[in-house]
C-alpha positions as CSV (number, residue, x, y, z in Angstrom):
1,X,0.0,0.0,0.0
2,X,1.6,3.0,-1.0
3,X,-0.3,5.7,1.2
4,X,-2.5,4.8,4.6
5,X,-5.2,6.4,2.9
6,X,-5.7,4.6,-0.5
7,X,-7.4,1.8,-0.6
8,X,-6.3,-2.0,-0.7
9,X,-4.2,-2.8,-3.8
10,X,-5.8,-5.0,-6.8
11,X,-4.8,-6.6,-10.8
12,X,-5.0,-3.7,-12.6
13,X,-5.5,-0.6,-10.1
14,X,-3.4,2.6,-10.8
15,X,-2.1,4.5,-7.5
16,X,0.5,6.7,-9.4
17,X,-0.4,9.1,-12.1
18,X,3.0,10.9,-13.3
19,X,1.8,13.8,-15.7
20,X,4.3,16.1,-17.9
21,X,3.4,18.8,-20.5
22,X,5.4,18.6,-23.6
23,X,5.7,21.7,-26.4
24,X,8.6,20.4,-28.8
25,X,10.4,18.1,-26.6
26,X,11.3,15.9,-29.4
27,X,15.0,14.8,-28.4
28,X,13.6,14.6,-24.6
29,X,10.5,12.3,-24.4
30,X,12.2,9.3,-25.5
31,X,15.1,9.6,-22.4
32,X,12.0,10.9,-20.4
33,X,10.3,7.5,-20.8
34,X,13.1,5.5,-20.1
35,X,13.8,7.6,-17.0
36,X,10.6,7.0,-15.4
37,X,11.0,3.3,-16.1
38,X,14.1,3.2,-14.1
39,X,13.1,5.3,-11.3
40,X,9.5,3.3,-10.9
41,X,10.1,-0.3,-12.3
42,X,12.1,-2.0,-9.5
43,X,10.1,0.2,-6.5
44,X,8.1,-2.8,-5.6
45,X,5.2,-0.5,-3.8
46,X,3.9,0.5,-7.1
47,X,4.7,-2.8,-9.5
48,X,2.6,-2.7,-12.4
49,X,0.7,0.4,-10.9
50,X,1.4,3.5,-12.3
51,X,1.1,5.3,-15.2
52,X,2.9,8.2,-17.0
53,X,0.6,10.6,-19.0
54,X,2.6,12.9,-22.1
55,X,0.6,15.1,-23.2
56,X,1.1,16.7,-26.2
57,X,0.7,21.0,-26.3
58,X,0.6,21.9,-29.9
59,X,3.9,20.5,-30.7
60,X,5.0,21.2,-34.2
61,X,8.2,18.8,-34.2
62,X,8.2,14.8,-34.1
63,X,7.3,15.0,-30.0
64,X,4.0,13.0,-30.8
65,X,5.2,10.8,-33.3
66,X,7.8,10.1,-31.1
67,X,5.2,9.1,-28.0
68,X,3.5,6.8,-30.1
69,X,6.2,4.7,-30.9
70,X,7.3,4.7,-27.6
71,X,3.6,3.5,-26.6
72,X,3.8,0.2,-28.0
73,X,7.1,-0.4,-26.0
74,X,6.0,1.1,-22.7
75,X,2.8,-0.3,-22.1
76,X,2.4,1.8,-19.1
77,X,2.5,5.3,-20.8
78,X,-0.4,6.9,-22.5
79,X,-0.5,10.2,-24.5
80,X,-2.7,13.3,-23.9
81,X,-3.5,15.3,-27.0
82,X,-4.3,19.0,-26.3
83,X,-6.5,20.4,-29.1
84,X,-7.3,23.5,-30.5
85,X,-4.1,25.0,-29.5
86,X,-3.0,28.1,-31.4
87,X,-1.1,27.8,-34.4
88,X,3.1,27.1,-33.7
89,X,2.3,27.3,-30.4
90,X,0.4,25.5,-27.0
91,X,-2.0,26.4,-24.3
92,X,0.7,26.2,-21.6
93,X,1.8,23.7,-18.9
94,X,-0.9,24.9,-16.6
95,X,-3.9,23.8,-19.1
96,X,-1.8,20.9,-19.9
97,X,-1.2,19.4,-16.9
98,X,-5.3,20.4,-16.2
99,X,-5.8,17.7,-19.2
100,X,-3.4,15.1,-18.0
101,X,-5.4,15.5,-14.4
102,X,-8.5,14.5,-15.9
103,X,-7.3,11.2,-17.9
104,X,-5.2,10.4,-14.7
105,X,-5.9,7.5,-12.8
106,X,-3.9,6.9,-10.3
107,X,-5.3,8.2,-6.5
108,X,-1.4,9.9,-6.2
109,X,-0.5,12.1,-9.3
110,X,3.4,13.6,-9.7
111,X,4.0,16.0,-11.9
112,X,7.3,17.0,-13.9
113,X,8.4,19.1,-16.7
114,X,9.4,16.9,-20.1
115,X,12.9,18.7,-20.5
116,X,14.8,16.6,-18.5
117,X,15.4,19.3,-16.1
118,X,13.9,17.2,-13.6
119,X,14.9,13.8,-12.5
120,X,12.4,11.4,-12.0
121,X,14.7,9.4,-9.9
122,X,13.7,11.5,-7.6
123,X,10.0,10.3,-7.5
124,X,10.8,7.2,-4.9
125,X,11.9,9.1,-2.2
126,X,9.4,12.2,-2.0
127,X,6.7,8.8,-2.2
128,X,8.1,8.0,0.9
129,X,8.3,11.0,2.4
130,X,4.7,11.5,1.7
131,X,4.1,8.3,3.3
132,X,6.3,8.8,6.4
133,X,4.2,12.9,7.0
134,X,0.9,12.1,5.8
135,X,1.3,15.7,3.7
136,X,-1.2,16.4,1.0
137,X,1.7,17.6,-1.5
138,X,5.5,17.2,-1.5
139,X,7.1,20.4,-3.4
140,X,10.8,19.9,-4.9
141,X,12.5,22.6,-4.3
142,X,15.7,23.0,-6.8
143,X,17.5,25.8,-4.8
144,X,20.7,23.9,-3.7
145,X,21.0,22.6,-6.9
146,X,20.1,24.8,-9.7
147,X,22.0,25.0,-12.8
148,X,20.4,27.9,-14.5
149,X,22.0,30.8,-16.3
150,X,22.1,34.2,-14.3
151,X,19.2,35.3,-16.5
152,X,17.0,32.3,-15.5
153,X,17.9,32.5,-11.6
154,X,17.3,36.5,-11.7
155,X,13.8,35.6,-13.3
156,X,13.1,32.7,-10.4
157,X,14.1,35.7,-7.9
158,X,11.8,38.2,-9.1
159,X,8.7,35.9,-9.7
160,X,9.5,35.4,-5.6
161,X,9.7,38.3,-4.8
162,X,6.5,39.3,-6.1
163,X,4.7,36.2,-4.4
164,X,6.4,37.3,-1.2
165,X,5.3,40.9,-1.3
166,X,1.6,40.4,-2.5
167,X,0.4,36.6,-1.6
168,X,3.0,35.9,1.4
169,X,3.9,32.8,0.1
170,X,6.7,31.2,1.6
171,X,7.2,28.7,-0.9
172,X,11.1,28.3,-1.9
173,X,10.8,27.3,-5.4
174,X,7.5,27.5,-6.7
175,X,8.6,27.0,-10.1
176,X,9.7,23.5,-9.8
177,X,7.3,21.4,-11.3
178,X,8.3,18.2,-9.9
179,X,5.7,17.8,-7.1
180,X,3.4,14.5,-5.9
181,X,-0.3,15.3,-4.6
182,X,-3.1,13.4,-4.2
183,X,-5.6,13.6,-6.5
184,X,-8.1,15.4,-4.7
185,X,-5.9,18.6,-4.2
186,X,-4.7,18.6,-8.0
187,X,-8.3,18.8,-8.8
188,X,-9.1,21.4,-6.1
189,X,-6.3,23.7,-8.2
190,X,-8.0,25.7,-11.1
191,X,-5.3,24.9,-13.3
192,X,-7.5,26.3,-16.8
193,X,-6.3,29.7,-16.2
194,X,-2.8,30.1,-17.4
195,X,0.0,30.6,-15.3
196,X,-2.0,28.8,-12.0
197,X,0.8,25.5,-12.4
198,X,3.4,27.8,-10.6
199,X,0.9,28.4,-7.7
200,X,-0.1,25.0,-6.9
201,X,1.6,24.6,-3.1
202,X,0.3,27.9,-2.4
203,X,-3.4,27.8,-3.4
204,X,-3.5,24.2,-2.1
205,X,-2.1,25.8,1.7
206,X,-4.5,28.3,1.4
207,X,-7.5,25.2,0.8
208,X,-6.2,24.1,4.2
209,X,-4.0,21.1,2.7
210,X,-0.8,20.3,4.4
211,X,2.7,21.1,1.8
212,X,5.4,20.4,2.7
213,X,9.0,21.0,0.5
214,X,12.1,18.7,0.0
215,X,15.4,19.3,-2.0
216,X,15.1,17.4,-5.4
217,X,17.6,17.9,-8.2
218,X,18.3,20.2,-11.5
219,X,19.6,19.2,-14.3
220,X,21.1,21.9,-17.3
221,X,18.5,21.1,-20.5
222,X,20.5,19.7,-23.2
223,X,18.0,19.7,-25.7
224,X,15.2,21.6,-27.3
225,X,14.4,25.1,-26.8
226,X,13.5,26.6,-23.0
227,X,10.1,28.4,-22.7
228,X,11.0,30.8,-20.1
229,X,12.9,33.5,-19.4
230,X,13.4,37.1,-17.7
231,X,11.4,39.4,-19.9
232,X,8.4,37.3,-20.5
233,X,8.3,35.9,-17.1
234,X,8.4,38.9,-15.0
235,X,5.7,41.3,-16.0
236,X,3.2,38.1,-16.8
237,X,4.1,36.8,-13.3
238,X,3.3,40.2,-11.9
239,X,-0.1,39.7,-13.5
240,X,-0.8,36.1,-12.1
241,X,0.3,37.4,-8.6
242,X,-2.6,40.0,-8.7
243,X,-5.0,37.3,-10.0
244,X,-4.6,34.7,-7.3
245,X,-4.7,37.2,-4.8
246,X,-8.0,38.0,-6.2
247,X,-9.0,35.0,-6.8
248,X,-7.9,34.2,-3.3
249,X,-10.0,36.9,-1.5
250,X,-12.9,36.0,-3.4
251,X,-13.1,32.4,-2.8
252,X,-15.1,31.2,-0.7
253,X,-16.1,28.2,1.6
254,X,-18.1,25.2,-0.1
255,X,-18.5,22.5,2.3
256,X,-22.5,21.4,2.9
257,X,-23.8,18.7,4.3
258,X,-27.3,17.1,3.5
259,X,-30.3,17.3,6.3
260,X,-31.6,14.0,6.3
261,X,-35.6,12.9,7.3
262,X,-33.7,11.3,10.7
263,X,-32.8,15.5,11.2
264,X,-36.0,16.1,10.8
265,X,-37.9,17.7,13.8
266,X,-40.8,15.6,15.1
């Protein structure tokens, strides 16, 4: 049993859903695949019981032929489709990884980035360290072993600051997407409005789920072209800072319970 929570283990049951977005990733999915096979395949807790989702976001290179193929080799990977995505370009990781959520199966759902920059060998141990705390979602935080160009850590810094100043979050490195949740607080997330994928451990704290952070590795990207950087991260991250906090301030309780006839006054 991989969690105390999750119900007894059968033939066919999925308990780990491990989603990544993928824009052009080409040269990456196929060592992706095979990564995820060595980090999960000898981990005896989840034999034959996870998954790994791709999913596709308007890629204009050979990144879905490329899943395909590796479909009828991994029998354990499926491939996510986004459609109607705008011409040479996707809807983003955070309506993405809202897709691969949806066809997920697993009651545990990890999520990673498909440039290699994160290490799935990393998955085993923040399972167990969900397991040992009983936290809702495990956030990997990069910061002790980034290897980012100045203009990507100055970027990471200012998108901090700004959570700092106007949401208070506390979160070290929000913008590593290699994080394992259950299911219920990925689907608590409104991860349709673009940007939301870097506030995940925040808005998830603020729905009264227990986060909790652990030091996970980073890895230079080697191939394929990086999404992000200083100039179109700062202003836009400004922007989403505003919107939660909005969003935030708005929200309100929705827990009910039913009045039964046995409530009933006589």
């Amino acid at each position: 049993m991989l969690l105390p929570s999750m119900a007894e283990p059968h033939e066919c049951q999925i308990e780990l859903s491990i989603i990544a977005p993928a824009h052009n990733e080409e040269e990456n999915v196929g060592p992706l695949v095979e990564e995820i096979h060595a980090a999960l395949a000898g981990f005896v807790e989840l034999a034959g019981r996870f998954e790994a989702i791709i999913v596709d976001d308007g890629s204009t290179d050979r990144t879905l032929e490329r899943l395909t193929s590796l479909m009828t080799v991994r029998q354990w990977l499926r491939v996510v489709r986004m459609m109607d995505t705008p011409p040479g370009r996707g809807h983003g990781q955070s309506a993405a990884f809202h897709a691969g959520l949806r066809h997920a199966r697993g009651e545990i759902v990890a999520l990673l980035d498909a440039d290699l920059q994160n290490d799935p060998a990393d998955l085993p141990r923040i399972l167990e360290i969900m397991r040992q705390t009983g936290a809702d979602l495990v956030q990997g935080d990069r910061s002790l072993n980034r290897r980012d160009t100045a203009g990507r850590r100055a970027a990471s810094w200012v998108g901090r600051s700004f959570r700092r100043l106007l949401l208070a979050d506390t979160i070290r490195d929000t913008g590593c997407s290699l994080r394992v949740m259950r299911r219920e607080v990925a689907l608590a997330i409104p991860l349709e409005f673009h940007g939301m994928h870097r506030f995940i451990p925040l808005t998830a704290r603020q729905l009264g789920y227990t986060v909790i952070e652990t030091p996970v590795s980073h890895r230079p990207r080697t191939a394929g072209a990086a999404k992000y950087g200083v100039f179109n991260r700062a202003l836009p991250g400004l922007l989403d800072c505003l919107a939660v906090r909005w969003m935030h301030r708005r929200r309100r309780p929705t827990r009910a319970s039913e009045i039964t006839r046995e409530d009933a006054p006589d």
